[in-house]
ZAMARFI-992443 format. One record per residue (C-alpha): residue number from 1; chain; y, x, z. Coordinates in nm, 3 decimals. Layout:
(site NUM; "A"; (Y; X; Z)),
...
This chain:
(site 1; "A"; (-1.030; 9.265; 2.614)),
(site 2; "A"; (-1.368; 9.322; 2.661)),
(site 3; "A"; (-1.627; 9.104; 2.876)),
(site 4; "A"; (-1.874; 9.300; 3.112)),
(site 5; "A"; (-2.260; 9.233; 3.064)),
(site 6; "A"; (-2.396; 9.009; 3.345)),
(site 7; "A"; (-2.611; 8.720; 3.396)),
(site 8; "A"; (-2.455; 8.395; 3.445)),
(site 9; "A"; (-2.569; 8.022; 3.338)),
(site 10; "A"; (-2.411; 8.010; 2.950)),
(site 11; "A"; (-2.198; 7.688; 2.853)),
(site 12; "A"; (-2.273; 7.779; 2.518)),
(site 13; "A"; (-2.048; 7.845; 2.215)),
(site 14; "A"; (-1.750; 7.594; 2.172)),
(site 15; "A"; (-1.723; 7.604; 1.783)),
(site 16; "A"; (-1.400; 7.486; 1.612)),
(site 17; "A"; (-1.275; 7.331; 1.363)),
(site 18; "A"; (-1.094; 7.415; 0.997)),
(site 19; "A"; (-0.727; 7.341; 1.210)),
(site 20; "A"; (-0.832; 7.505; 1.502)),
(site 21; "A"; (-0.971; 7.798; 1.307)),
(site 22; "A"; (-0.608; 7.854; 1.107)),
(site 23; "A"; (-0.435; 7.783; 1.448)),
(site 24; "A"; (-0.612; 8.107; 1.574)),
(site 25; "A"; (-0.538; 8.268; 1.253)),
(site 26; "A"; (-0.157; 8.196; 1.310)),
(site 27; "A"; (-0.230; 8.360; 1.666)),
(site 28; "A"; (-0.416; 8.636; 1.478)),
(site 29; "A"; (-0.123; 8.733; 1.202)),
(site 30; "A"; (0.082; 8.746; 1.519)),
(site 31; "A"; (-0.105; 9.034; 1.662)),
(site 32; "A"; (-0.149; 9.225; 1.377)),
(site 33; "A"; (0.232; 9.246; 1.321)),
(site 34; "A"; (0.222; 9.351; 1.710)),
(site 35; "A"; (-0.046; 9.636; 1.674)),
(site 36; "A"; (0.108; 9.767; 1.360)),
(site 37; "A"; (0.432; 9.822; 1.545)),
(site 38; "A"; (0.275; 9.993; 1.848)),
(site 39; "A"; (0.072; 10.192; 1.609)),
(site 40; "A"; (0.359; 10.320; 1.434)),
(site 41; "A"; (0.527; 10.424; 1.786)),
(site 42; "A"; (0.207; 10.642; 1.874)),
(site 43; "A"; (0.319; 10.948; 1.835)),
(site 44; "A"; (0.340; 11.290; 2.131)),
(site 45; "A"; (0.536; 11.244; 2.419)),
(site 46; "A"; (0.576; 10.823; 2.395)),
(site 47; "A"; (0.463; 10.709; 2.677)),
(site 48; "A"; (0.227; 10.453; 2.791)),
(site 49; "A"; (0.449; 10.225; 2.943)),
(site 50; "A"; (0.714; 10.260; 2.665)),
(site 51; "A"; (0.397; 10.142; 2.423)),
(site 52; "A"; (0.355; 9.804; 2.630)),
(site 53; "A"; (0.673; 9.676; 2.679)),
(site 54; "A"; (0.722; 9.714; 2.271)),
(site 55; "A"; (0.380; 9.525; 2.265)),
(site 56; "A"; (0.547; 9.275; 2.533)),
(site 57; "A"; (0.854; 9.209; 2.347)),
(site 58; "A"; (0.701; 9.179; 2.000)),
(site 59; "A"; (0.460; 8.939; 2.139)),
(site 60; "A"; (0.746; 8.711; 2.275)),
(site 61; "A"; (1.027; 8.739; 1.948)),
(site 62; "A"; (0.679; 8.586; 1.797)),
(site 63; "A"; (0.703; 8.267; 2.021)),
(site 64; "A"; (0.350; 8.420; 2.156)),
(site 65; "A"; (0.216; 8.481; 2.503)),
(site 66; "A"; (0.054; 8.821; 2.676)),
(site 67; "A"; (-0.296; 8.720; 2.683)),
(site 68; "A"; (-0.345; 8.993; 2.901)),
(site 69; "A"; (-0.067; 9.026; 3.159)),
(site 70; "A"; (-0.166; 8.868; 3.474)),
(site 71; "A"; (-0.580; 8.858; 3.376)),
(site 72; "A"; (-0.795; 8.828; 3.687)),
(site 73; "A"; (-0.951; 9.166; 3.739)),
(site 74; "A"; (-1.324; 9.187; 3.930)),
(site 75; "A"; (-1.333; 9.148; 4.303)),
(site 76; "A"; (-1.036; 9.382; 4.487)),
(site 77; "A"; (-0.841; 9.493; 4.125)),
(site 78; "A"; (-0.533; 9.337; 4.104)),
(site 79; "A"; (-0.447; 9.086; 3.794)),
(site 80; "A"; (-0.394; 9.299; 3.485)),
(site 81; "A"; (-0.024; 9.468; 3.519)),
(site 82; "A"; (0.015; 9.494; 3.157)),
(site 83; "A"; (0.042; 9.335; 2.762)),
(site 84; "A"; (-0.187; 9.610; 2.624)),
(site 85; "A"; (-0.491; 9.806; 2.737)),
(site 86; "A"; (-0.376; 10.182; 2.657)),
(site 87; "A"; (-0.729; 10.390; 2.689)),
(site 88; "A"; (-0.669; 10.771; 2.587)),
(site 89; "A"; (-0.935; 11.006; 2.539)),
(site 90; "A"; (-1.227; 10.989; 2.790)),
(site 91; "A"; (-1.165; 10.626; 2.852)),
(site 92; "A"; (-1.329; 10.364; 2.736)),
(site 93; "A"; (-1.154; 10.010; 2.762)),
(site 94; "A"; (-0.893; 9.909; 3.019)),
(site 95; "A"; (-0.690; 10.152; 3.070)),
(site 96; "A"; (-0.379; 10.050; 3.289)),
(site 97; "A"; (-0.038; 10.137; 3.124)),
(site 98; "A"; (0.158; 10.385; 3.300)),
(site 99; "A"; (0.403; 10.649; 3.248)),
(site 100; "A"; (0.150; 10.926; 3.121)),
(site 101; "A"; (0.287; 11.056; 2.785)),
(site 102; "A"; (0.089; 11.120; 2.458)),
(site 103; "A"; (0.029; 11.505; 2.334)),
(site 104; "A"; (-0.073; 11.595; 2.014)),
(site 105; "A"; (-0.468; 11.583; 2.010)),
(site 106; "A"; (-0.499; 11.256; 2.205)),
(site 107; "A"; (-0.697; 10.968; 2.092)),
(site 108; "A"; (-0.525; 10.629; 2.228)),
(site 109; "A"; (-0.763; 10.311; 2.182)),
(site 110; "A"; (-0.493; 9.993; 2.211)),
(site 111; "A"; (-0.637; 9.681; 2.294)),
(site 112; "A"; (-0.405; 9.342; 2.295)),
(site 113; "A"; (-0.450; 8.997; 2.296)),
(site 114; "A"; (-0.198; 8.725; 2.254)),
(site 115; "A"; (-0.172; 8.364; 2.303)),
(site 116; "A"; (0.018; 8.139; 2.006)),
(site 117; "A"; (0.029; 7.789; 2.107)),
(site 118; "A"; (-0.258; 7.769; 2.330)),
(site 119; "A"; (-0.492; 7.976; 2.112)),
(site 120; "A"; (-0.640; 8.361; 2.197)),
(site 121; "A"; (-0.645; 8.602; 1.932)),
(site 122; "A"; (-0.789; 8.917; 2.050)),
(site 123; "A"; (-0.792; 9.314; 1.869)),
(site 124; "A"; (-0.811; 9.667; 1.922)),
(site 125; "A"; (-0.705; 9.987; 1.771)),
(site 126; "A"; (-0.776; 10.335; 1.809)),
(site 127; "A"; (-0.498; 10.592; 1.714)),
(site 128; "A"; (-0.487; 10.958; 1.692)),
(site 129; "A"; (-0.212; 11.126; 1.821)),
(site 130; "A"; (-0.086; 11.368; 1.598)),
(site 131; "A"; (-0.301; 11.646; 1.479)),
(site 132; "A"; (-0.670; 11.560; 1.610)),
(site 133; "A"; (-1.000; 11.758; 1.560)),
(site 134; "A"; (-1.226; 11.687; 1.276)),
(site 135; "A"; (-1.465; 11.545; 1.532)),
(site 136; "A"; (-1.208; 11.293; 1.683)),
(site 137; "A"; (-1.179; 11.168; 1.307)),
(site 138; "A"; (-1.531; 11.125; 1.255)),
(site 139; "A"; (-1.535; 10.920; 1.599)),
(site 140; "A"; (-1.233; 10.690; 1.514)),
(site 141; "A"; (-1.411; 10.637; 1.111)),
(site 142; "A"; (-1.750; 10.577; 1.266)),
(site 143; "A"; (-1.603; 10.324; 1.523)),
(site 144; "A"; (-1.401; 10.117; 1.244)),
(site 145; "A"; (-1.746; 10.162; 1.002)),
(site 146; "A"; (-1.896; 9.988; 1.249)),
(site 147; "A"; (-1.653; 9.746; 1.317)),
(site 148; "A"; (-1.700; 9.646; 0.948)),
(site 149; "A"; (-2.073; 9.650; 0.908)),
(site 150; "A"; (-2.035; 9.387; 1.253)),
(site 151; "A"; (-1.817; 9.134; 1.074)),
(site 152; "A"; (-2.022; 9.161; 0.772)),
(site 153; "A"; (-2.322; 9.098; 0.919)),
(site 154; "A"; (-2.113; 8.739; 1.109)),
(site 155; "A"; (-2.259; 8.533; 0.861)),
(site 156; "A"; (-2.396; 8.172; 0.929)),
(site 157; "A"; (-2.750; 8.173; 0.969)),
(site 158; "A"; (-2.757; 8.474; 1.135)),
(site 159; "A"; (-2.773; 8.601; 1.498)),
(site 160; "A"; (-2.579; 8.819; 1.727)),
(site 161; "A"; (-2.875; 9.028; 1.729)),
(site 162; "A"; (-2.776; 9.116; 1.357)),
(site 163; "A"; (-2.427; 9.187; 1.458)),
(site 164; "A"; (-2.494; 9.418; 1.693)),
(site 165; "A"; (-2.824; 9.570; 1.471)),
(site 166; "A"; (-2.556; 9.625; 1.211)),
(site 167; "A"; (-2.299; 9.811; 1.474)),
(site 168; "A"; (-2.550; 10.011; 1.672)),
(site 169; "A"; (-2.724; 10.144; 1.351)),
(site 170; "A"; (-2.352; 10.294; 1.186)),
(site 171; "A"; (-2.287; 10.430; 1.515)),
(site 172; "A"; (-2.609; 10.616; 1.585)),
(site 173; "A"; (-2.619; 10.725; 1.245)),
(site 174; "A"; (-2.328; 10.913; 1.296)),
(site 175; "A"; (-2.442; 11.058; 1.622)),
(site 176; "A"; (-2.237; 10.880; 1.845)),
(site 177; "A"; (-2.330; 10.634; 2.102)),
(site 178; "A"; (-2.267; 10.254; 2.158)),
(site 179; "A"; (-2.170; 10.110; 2.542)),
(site 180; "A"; (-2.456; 9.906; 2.638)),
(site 181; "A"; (-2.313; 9.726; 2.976)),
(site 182; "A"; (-1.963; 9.606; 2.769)),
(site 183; "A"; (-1.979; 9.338; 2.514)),
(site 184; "A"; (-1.788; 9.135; 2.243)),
(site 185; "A"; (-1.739; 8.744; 2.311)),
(site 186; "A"; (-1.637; 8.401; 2.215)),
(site 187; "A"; (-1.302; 8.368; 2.189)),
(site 188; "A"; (-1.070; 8.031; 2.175)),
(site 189; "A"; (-0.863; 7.868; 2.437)),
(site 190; "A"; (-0.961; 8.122; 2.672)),
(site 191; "A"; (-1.006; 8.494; 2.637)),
(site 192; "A"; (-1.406; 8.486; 2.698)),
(site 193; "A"; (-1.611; 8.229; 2.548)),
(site 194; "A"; (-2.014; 8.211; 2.532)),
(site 195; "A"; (-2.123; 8.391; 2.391)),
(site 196; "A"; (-2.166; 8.719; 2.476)),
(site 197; "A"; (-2.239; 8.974; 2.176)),
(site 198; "A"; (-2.337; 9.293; 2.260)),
(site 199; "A"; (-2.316; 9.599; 2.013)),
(site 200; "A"; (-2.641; 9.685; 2.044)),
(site 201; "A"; (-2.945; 9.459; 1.942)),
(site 202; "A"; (-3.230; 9.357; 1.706)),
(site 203; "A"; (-3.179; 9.151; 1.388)),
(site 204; "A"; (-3.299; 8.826; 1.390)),
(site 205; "A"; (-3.281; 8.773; 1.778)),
(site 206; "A"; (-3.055; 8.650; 1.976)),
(site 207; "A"; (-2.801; 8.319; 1.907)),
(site 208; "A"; (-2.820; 8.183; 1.541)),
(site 209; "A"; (-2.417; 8.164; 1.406)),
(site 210; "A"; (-2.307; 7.879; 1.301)),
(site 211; "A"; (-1.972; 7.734; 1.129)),
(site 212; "A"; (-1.674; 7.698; 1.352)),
(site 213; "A"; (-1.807; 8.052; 1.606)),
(site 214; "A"; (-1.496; 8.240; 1.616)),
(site 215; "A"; (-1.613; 8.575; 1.774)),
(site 216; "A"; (-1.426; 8.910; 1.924)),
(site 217; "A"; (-1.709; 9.193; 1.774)),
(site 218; "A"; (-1.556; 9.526; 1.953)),
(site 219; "A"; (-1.790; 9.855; 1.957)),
(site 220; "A"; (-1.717; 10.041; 2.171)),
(site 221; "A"; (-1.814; 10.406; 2.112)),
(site 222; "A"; (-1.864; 10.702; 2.287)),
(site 223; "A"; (-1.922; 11.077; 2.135)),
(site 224; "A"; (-2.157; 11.172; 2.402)),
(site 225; "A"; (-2.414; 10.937; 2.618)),
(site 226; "A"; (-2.341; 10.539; 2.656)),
(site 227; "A"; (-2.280; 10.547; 3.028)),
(site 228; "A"; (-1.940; 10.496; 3.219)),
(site 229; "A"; (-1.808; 10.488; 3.492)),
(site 230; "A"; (-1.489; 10.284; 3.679)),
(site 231; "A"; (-1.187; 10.412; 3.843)),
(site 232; "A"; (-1.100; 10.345; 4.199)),
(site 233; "A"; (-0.815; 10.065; 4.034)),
(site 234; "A"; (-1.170; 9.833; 3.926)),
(site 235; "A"; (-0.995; 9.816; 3.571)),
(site 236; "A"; (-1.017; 10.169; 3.395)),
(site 237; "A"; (-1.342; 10.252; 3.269)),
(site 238; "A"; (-1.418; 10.594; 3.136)),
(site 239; "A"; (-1.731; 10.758; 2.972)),
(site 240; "A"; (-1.934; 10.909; 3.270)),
(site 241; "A"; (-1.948; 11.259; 3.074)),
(site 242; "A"; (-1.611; 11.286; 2.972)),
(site 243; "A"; (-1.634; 11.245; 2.612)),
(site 244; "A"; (-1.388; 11.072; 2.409)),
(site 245; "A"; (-1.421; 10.721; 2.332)),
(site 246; "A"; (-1.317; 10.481; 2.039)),
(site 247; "A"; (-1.279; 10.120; 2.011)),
(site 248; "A"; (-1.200; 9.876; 1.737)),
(site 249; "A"; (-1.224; 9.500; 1.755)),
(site 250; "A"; (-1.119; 9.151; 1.537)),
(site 251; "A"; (-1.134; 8.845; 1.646)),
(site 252; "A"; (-1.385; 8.682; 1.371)),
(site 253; "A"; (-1.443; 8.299; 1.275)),
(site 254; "A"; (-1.807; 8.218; 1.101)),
(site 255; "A"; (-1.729; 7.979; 0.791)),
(site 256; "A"; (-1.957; 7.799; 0.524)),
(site 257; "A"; (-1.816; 8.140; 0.296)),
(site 258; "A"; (-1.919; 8.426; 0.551)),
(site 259; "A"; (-1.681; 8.591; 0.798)),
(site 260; "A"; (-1.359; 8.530; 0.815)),
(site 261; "A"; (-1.126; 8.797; 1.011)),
(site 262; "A"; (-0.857; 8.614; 1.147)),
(site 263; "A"; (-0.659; 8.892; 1.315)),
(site 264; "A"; (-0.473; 9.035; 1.023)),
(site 265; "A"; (-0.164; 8.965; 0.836)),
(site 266; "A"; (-0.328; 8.935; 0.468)),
């Protein structure tokens, strides 16, 4: 789940140790299995809500937690209703689960997070839905590019500024656009941690990474312009020209031996 850009006073980055680092790898596998069986579920006419309570259940035979379910939304939203953010097409991040089925053509980002004995792990996906265009492709391989180039570039001795150099320069490259007012975070014993890294940036600025960071890097990218907008509900946001929009994300520790993605099963 993604943080929103503001200004607050930081605490600063709460950096972990070796066991706490393979504790949120545990947490980690665990969501992997989960996204691989709502991925493989995606398909026309499943429905939203059919897609979270698999992610709901799979999350609990695992002994885990809905990080999500029940999350505080901004001022007026209610708490988060469910175990997965299901954004199709045009939006961005948040989308709301509901009973709106998939047709062939759709692009459905899912983002999860779960919570394995009292540690986050936090990823996204984005899916096609049967037959998409050529341009949807390019979106979805240009999002998890960048993804890559992000965790490569979460390397100690470097900054976030290099992390999100190394995203925004795949995605423009490929003539998309990266969302400038949501950002990556820390992630540990709660969902958002300092600090905040943005997809955007210059190398060599920002915080320097050190050992123990453990990191959600998510671009978020949009085929058109980088502005959105958000529905009436406070939670779904939506790219303010209507374009689709792809998201990928891994929850990433910094080690002495370079980045280390922790939410995978391998």
């Amino acid at each position: 789940m993604t943080a929103r850009r503001k200004r607050r006073r930081p605490v600063g980055p709460q950096l972990k140790s070796p066991a706490e680092i393979e504790a949120m790898a545990a947490a980690g596998a665990v969501l992997a299995e989960v996204l691989d069986l709502v991925c493989a579920a995606v398909k026309p006419g499943a429905t939203l809500l059919e897609l979270d309570a698999l992610a709901e259940q799979a999350i609990r035979d695992r002994d885990a937690v809905p990080a999500f379910l029940g999350y505080p939304g901004a001022p007026g939203a209610v708490d988060f209703p469910g175990s997965i953010c299901s954004s199709l097409n045009d939006v961005v991040v948040h989308g709301i689960p509901s009973p709106v089925a998939l047709e062939d053509g759709d692009i459905l980002s899912v983002d999860c997070g779960v919570v394995l004995d009292g540690w986050v792990a936090d990823s996204a996906r984005t899916i096609p839905v049967g037959a998409i265009t050529a341009a949807a492709a390019e979106l979805i391989s240009a999002t998890e590019t960048a993804l890559q180039r992000g965790v490569q570039a979460a390397r100690p001795g470097g900054t976030v500024g290099d992390i999100g150099h190394a995203v925004q320069t795949e995605v423009e490259a490929a003539g998309f656009s990266v969302v400038r007012s949501l950002v990556g975070h820390g992630v540990g014993r709660s969902m958002h941690e300092d600090p905040q890294v943005p997809n955007y940036g210059r190398a060599g600025e920002g915080l320097v990474l050190e050992p123990g960071l453990v990191i959600a890097i998510e671009p978020m990218v949009n085929a058109g312009g980088y502005d959105v907008t958000v529905d009436d509900d406070r939670w779904t946001i939506r790219t303010k020209d209507g374009s689709m929009s792809a998201h990928a994300e891994h929850t990433v520790a910094v080690t002495a031996d370079g980045p280390r993605v922790l939410t995978t099963t391998t």
